[in-house]
DSSP file (Angstrom, degrees, kcal/mol; ACC not computed):
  #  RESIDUE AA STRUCTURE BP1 BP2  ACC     N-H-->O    O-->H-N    N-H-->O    O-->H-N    TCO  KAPPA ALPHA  PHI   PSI    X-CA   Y-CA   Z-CA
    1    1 A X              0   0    0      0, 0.0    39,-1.2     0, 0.0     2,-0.4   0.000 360.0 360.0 360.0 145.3   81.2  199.8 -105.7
    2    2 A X  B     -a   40   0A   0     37,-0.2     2,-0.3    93,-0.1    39,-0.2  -0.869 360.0-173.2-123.9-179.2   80.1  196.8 -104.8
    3    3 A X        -     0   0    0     37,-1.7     2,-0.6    -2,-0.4    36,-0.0  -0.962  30.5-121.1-167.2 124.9   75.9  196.5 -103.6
    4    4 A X        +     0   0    0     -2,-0.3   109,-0.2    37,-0.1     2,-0.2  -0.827  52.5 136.0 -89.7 132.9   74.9  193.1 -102.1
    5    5 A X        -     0   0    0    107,-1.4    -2,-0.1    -2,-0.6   107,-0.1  -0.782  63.9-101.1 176.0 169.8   72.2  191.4 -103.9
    6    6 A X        -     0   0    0     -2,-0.2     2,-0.7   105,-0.2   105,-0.2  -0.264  61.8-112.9 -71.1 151.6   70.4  188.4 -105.6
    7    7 A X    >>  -     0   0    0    103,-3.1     3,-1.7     1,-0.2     4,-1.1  -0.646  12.2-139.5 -76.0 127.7   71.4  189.0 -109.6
    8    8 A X  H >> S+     0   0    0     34,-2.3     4,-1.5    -2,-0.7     3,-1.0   0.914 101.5  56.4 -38.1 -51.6   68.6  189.9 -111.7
    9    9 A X  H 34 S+     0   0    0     33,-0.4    -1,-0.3    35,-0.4     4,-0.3   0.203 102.4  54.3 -83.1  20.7   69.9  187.8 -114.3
   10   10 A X  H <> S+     0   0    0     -3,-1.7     4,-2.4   100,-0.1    -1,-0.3   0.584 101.2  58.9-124.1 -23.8   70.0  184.8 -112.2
   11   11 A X  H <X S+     0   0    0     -4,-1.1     4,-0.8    -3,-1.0    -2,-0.2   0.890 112.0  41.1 -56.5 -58.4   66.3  185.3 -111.3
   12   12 A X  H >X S+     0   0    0     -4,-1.5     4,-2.9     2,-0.2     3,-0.9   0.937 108.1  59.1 -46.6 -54.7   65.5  185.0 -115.1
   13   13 A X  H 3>>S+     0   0    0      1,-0.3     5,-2.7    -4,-0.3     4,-1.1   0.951 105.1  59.8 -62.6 -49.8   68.3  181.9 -115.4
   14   14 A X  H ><5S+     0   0    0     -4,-2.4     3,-2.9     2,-0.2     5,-0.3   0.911 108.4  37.1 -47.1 -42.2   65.8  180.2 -112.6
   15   15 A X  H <<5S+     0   0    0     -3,-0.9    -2,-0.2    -4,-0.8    -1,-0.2   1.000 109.9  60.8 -77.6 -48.4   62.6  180.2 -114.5
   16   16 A X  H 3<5S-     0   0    0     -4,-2.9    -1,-0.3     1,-0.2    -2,-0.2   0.512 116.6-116.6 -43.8   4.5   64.4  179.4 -117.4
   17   17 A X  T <<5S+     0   0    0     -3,-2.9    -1,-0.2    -4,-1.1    -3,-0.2   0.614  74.1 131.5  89.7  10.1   65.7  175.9 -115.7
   18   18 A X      < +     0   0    0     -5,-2.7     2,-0.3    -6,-0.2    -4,-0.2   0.387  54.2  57.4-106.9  18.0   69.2  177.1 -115.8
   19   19 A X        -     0   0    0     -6,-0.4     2,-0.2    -5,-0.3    -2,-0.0  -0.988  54.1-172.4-127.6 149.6   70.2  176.3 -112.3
   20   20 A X        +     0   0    0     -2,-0.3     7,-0.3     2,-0.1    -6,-0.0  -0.748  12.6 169.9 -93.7 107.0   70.2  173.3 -110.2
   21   21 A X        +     0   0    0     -2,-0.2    50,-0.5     4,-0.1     3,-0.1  -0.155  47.0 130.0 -81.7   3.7   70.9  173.1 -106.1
   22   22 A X  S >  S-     0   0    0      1,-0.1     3,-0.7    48,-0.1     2,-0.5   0.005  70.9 -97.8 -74.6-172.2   69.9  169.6 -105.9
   23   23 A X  T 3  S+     0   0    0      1,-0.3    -1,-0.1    -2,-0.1    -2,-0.0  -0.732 112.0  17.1 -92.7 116.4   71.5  166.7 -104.4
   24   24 A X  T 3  S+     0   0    0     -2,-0.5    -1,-0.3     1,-0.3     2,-0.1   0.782  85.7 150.2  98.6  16.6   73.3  164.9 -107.1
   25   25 A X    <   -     0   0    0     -3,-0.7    -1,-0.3     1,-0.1    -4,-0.1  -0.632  51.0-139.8-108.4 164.1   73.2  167.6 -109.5
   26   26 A X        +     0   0    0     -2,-0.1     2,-0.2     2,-0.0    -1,-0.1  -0.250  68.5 118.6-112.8  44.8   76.2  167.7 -112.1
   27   27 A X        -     0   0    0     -7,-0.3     2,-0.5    -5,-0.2    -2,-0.1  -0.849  52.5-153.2-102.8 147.8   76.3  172.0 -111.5
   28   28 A X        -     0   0    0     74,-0.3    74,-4.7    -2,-0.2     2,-0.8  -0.909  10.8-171.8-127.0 114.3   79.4  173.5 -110.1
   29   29 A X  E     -B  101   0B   0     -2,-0.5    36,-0.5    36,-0.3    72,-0.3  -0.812   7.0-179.0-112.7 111.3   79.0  176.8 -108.2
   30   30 A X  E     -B  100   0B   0     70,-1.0    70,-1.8    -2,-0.8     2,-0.5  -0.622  20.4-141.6 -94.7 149.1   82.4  179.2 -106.9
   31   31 A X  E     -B   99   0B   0     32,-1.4    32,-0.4    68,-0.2    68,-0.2  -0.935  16.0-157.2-121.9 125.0   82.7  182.2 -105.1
   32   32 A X  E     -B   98   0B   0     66,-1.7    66,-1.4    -2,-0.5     2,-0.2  -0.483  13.7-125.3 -94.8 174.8   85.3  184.4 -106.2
   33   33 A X  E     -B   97   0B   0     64,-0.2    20,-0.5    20,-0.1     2,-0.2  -0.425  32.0-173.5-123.5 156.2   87.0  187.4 -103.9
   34   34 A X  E     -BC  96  52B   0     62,-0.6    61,-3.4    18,-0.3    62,-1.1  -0.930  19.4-125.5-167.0 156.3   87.2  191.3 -105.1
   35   35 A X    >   -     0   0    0     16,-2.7     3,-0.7    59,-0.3    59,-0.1  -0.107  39.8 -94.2 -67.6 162.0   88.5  194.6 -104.4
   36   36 A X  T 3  S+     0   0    0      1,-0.2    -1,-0.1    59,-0.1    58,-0.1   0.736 120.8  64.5 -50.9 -17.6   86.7  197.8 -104.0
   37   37 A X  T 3  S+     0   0    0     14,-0.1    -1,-0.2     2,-0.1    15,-0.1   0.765  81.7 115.6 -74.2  -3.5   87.2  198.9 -107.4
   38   38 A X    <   -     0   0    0     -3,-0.7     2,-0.3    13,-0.3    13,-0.1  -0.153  62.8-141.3 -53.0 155.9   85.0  195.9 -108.1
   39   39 A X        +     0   0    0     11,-0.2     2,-0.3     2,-0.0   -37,-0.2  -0.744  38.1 152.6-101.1  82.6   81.5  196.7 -109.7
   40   40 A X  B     +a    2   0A   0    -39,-1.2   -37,-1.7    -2,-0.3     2,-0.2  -0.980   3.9 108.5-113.7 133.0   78.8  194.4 -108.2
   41   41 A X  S >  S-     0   0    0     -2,-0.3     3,-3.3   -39,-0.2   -36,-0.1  -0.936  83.0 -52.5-169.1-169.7   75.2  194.5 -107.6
   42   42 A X  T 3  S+     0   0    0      1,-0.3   -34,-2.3    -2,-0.2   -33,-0.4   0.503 126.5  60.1 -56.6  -2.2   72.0  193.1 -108.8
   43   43 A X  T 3  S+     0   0    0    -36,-0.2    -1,-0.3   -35,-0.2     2,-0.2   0.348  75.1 115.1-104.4 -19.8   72.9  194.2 -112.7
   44   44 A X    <   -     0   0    0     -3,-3.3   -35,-0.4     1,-0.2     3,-0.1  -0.474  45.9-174.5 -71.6 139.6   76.0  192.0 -112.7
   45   45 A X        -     0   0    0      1,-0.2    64,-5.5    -2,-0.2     2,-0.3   0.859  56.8  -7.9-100.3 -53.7   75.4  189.1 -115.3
   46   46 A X  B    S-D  108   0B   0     62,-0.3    -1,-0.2     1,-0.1    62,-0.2  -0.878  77.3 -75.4-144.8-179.9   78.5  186.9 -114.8
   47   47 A X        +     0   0    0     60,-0.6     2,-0.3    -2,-0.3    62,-0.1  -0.125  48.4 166.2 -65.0-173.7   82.0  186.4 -113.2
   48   48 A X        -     0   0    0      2,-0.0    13,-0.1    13,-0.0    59,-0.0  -0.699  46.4-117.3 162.5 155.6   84.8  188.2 -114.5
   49   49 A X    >   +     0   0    0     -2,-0.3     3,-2.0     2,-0.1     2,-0.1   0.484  63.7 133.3 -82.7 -18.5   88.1  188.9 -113.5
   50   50 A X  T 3  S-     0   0    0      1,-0.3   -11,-0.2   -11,-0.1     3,-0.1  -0.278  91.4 -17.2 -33.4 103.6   87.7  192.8 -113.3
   51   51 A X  T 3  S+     0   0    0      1,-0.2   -16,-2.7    -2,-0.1   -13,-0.3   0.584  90.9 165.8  60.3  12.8   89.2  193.9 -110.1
   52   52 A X  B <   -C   34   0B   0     -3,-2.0   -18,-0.3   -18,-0.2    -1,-0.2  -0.264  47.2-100.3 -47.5 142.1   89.2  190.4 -108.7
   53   53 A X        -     0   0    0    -20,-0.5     2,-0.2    -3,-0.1   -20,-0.1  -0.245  46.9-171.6 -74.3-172.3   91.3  190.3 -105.6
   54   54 A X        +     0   0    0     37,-0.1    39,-0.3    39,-0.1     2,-0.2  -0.957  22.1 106.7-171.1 141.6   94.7  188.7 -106.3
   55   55 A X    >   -     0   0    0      3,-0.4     3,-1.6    -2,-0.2    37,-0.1  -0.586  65.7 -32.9 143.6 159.1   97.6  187.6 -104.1
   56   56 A X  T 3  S+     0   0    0      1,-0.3    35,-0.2    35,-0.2    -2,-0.1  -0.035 123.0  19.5 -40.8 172.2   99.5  184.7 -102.7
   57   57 A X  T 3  S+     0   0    0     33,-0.2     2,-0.4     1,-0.2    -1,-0.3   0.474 105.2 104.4  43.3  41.9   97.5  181.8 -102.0
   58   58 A X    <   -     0   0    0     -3,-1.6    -3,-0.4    33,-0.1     2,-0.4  -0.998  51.5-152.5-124.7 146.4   94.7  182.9 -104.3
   59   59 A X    >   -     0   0    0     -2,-0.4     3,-2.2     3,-0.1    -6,-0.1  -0.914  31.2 -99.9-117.9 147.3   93.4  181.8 -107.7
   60   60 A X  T 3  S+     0   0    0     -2,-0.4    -6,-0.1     1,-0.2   -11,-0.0  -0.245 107.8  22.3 -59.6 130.9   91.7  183.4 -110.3
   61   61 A X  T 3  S-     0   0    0    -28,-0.2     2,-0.5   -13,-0.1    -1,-0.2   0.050 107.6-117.5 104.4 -33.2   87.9  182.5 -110.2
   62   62 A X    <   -     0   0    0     -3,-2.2     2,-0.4   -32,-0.1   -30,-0.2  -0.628  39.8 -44.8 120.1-142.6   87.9  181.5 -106.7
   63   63 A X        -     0   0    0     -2,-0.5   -32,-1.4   -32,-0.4    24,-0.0  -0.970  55.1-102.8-141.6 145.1   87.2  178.3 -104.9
   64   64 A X        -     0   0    0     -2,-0.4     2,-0.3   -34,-0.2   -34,-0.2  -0.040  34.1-152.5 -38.0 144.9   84.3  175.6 -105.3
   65   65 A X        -     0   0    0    -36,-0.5     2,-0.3    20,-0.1   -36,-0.3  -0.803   1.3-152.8-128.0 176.8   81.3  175.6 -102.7
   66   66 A X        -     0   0    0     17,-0.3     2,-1.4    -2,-0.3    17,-0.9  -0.977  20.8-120.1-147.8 144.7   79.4  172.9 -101.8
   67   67 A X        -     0   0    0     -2,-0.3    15,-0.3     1,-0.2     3,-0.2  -0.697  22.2-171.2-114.4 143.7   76.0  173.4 -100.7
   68   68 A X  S    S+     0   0    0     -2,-1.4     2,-0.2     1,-0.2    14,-0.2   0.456  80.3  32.5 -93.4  13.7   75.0  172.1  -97.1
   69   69 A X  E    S-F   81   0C   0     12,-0.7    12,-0.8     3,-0.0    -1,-0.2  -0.674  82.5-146.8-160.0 111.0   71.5  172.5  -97.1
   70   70 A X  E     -     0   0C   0     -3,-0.2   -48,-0.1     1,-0.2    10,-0.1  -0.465  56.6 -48.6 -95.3 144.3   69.5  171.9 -100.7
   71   71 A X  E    S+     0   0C   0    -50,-0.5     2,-0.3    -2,-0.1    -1,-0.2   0.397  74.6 152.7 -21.6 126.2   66.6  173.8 -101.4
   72   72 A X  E     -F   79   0C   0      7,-2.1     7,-0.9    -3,-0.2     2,-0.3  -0.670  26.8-139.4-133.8 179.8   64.0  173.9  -98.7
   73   73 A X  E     -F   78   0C   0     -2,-0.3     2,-0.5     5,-0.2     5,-0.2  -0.983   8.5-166.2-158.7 143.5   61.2  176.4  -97.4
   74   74 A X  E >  S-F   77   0C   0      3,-2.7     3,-2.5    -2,-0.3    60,-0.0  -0.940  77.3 -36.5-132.4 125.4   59.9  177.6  -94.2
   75   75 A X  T 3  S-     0   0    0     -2,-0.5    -1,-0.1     1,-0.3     0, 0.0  -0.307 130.1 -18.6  59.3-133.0   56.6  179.3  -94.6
   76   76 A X  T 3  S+     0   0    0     -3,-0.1     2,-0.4     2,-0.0    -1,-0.3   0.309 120.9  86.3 -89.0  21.1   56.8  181.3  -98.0
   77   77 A X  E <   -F   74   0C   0     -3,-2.5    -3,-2.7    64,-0.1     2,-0.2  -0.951  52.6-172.4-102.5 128.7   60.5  181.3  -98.4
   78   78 A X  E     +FG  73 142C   0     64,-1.5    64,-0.9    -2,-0.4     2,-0.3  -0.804  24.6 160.2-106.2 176.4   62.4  178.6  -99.9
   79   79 A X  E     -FG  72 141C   0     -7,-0.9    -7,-2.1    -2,-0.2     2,-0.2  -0.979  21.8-146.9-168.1 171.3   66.0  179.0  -99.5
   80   80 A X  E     - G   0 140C   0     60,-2.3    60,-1.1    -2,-0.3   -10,-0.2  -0.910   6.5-128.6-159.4 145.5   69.6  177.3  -99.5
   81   81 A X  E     -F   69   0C   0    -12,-0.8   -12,-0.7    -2,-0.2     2,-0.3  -0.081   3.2-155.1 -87.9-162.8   73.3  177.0  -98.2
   82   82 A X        -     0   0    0    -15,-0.3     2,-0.5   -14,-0.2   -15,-0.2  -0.962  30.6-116.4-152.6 141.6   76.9  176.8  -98.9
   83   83 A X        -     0   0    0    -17,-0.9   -17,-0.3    -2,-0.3    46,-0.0  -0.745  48.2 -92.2 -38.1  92.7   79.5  175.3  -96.8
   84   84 A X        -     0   0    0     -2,-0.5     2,-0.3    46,-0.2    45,-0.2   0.154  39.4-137.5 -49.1 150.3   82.0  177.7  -95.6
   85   85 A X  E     -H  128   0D   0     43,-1.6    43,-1.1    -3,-0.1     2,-0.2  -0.767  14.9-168.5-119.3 154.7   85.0  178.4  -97.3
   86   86 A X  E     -H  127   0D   0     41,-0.3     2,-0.5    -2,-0.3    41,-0.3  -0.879  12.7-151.2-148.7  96.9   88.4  178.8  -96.3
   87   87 A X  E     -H  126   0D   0     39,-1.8    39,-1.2    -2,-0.2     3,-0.4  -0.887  35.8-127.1 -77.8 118.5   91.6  180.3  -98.8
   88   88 A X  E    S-     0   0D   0     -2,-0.5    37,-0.1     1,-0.2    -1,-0.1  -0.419  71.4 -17.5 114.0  60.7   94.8  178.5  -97.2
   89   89 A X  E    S+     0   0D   0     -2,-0.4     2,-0.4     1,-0.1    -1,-0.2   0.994  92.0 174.8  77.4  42.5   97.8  181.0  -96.1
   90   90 A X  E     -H  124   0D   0     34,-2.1    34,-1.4    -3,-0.4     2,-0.8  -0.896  38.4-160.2-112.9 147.9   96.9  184.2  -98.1
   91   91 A X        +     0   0    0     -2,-0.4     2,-0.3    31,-0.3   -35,-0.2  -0.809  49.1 111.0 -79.3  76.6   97.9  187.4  -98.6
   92   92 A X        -     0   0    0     -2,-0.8    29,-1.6    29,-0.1     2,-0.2  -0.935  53.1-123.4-158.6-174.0   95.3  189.3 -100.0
   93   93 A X  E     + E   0 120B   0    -39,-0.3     2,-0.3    27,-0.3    27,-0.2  -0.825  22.3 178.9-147.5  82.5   92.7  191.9  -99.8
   94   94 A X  E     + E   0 119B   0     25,-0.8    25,-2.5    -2,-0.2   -59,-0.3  -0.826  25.5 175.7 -99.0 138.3   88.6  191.8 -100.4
   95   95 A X  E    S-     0   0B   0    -61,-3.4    20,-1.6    -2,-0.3    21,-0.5   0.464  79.9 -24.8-116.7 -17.4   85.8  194.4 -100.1
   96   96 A X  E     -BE  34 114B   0    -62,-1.1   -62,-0.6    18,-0.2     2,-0.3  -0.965  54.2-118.2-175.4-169.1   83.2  191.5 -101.5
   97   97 A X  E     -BE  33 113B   0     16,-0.8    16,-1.8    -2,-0.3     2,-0.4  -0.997   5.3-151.0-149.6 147.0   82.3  188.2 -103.4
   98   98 A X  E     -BE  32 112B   0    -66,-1.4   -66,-1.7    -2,-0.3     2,-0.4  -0.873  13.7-160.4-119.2 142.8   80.3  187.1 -106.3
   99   99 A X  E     +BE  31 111B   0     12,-1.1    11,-1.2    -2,-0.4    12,-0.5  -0.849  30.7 155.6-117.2 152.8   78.9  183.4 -105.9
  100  100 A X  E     -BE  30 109B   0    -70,-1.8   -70,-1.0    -2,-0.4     2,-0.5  -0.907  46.6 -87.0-170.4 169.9   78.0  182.3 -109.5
  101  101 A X  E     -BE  29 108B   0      7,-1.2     2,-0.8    -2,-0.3     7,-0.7  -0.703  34.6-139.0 -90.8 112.3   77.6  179.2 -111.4
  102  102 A X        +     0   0    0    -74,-4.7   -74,-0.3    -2,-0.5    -2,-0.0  -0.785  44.6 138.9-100.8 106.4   80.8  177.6 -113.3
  103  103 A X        -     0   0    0     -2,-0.8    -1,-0.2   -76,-0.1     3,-0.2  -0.006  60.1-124.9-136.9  11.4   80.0  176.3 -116.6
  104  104 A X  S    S+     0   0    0      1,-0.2    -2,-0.1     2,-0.1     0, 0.0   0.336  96.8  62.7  51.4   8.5   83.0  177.5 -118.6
  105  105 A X  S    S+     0   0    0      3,-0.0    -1,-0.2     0, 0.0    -3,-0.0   0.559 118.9   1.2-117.1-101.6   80.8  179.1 -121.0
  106  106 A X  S    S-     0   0    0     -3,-0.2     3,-0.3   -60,-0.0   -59,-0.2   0.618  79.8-149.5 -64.2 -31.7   78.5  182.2 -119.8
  107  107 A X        -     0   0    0      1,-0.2   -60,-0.6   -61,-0.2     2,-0.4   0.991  25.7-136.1  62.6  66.7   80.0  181.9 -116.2
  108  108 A X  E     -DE  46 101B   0     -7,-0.7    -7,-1.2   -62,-0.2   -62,-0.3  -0.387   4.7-134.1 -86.6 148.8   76.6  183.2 -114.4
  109  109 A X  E     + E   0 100B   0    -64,-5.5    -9,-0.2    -2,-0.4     3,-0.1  -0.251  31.1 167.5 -86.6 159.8   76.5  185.4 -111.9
  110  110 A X  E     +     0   0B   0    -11,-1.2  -103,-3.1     1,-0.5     2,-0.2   0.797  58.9   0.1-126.4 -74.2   74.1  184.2 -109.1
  111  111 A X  E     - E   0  99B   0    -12,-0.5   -12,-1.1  -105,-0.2    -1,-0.5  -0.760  57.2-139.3-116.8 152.0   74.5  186.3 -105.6
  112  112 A X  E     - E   0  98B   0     -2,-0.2  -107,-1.4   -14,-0.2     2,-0.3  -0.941  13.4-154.0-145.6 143.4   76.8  189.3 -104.6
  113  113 A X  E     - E   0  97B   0    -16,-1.8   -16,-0.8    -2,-0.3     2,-0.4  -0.864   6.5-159.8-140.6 108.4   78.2  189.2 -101.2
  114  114 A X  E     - E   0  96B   0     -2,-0.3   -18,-0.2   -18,-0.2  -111,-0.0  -0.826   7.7-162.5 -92.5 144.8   79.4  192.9  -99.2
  115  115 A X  E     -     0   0B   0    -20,-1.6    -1,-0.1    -2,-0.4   -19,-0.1   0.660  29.2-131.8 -91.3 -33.8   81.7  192.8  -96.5
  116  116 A X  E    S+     0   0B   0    -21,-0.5     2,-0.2     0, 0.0   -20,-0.1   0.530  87.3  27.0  94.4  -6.7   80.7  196.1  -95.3
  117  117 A X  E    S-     0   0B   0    -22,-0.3   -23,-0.1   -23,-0.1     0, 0.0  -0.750  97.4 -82.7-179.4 154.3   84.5  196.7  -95.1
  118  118 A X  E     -     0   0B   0     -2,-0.2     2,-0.4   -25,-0.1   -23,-0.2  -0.182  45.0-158.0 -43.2 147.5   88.0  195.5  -96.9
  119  119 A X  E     - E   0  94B   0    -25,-2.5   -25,-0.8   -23,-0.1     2,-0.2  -0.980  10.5-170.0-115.6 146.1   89.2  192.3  -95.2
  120  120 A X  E     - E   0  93B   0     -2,-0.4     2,-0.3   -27,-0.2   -27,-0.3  -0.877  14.0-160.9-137.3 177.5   92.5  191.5  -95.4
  121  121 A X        -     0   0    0    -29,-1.6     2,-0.6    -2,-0.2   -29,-0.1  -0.989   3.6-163.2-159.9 144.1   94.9  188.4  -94.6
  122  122 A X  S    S-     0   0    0     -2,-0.3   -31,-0.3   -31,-0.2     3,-0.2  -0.874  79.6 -31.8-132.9 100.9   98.4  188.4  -94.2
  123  123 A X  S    S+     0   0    0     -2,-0.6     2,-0.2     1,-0.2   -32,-0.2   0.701 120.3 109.2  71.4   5.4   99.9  185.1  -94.4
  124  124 A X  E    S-H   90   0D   0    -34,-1.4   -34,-2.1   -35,-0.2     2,-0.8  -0.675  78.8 -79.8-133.6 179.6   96.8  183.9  -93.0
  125  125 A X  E     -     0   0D   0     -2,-0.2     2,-0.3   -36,-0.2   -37,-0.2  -0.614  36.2-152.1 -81.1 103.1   93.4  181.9  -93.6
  126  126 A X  E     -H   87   0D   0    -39,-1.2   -39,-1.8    -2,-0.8     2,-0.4  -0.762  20.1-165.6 -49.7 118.2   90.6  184.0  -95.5
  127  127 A X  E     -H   86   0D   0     -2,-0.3     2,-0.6   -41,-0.3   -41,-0.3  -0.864  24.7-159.5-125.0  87.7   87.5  182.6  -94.4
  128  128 A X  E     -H   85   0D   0    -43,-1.1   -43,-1.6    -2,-0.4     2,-0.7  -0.592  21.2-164.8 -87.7 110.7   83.8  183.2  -95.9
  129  129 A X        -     0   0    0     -2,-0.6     2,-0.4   -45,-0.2   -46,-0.1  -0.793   7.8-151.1 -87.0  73.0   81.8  182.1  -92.9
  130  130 A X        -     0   0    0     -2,-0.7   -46,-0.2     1,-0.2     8,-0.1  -0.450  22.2 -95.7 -97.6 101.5   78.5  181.6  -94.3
  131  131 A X        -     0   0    0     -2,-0.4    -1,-0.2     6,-0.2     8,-0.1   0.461  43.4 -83.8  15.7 112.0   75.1  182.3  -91.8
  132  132 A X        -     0   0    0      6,-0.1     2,-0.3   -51,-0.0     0, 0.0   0.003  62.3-110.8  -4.7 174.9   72.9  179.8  -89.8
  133  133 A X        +     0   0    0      5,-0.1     2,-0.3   -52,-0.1   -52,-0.1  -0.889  63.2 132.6-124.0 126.0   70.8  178.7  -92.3
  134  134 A X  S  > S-     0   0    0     -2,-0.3     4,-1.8   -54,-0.0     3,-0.4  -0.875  71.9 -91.1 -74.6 164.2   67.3  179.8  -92.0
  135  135 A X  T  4 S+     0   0    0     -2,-0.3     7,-0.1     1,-0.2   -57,-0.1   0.602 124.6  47.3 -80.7   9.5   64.6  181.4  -94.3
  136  136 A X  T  4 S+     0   0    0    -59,-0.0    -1,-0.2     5,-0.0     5,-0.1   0.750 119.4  27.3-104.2 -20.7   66.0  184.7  -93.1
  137  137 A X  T  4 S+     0   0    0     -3,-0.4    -6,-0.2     3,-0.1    -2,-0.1   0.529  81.9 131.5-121.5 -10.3   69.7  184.7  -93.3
  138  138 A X     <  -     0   0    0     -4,-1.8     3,-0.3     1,-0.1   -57,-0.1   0.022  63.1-127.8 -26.6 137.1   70.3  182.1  -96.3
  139  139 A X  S    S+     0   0    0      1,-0.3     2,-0.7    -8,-0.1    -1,-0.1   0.961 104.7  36.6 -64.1 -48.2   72.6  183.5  -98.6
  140  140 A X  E    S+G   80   0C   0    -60,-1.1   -60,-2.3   -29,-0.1    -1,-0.3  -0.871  76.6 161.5-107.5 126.4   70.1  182.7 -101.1
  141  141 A X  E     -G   79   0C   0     -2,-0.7   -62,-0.2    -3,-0.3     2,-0.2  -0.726  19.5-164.9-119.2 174.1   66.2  183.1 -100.1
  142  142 A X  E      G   78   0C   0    -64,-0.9   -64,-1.5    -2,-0.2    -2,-0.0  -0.647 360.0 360.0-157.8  85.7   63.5  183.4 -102.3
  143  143 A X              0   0    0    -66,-0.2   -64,-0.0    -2,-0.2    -8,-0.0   0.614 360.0 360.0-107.2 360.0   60.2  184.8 -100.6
């Protein structure tokens, strides 16, 4: 099952310093693709390959994001985006996505992303289309 929310453990990771979303920063954050059998929700700690989707013109782990609007705030939210993403000519089949921080070590998990139904692509361009940005619909908010 997969359950959209911020990760708990990514909440922690902030006060501990262990993220940065600035401009210039030398952190690299992907969002990988998954099935329904995935398990994600605010208790997932990091990526993993468990029930990751799979299929031409995907790779394990996902694709790099870039973020198009570094931390801000409007009123008591601060918040930030990501730059839509786009898999190339694929064949494949996702029920949600996990955004997380790639650091070749701990791998952490960050966000988890519902679709609210499989999506599927046949030969064709998967697209993660990513909100306005505001301090209501940011993928990540923080009020």
């Amino acid at each position: 099952m997969i359950t959209q929310a911020m990760c708990t453990s990514f909440k922690v990771g902030l006060l501990n310093g262990q993220f940065d979303f600035g401009s210039g920063t030398s952190q690299h954050f992907y969002i990988a693709l998954y099935t329904s059998a995935a398990n994600l929700s605010s208790a997932t700690t990091a990526y993993s390959t468990a029930n990751e989707a799979s299929g031409a013109g995907y790779s394990p782990g996902g694709q790099e994001l870039s973020v198009s609007i570094t931390p801000t705030s409007s009123g008591t939210t601060a918040y930030l985006n990501f730059s839509d993403v786009t898999w190339n000519t694929t064949t494949i089949t996702a029920r949600g996505a996990l955004i997380y921080k790639a650091d070749g070590v701990t791998n952490p998990a960050i966000v988890v992303l519902e679709f609210g139904e499989d999506k599927q692509t046949n030969a064709g361009d998967f697209v993660i289309q990513f909100p306005a940005t505001d301090a209501a619909t940011a993928p990540i908010q923080i009020a």
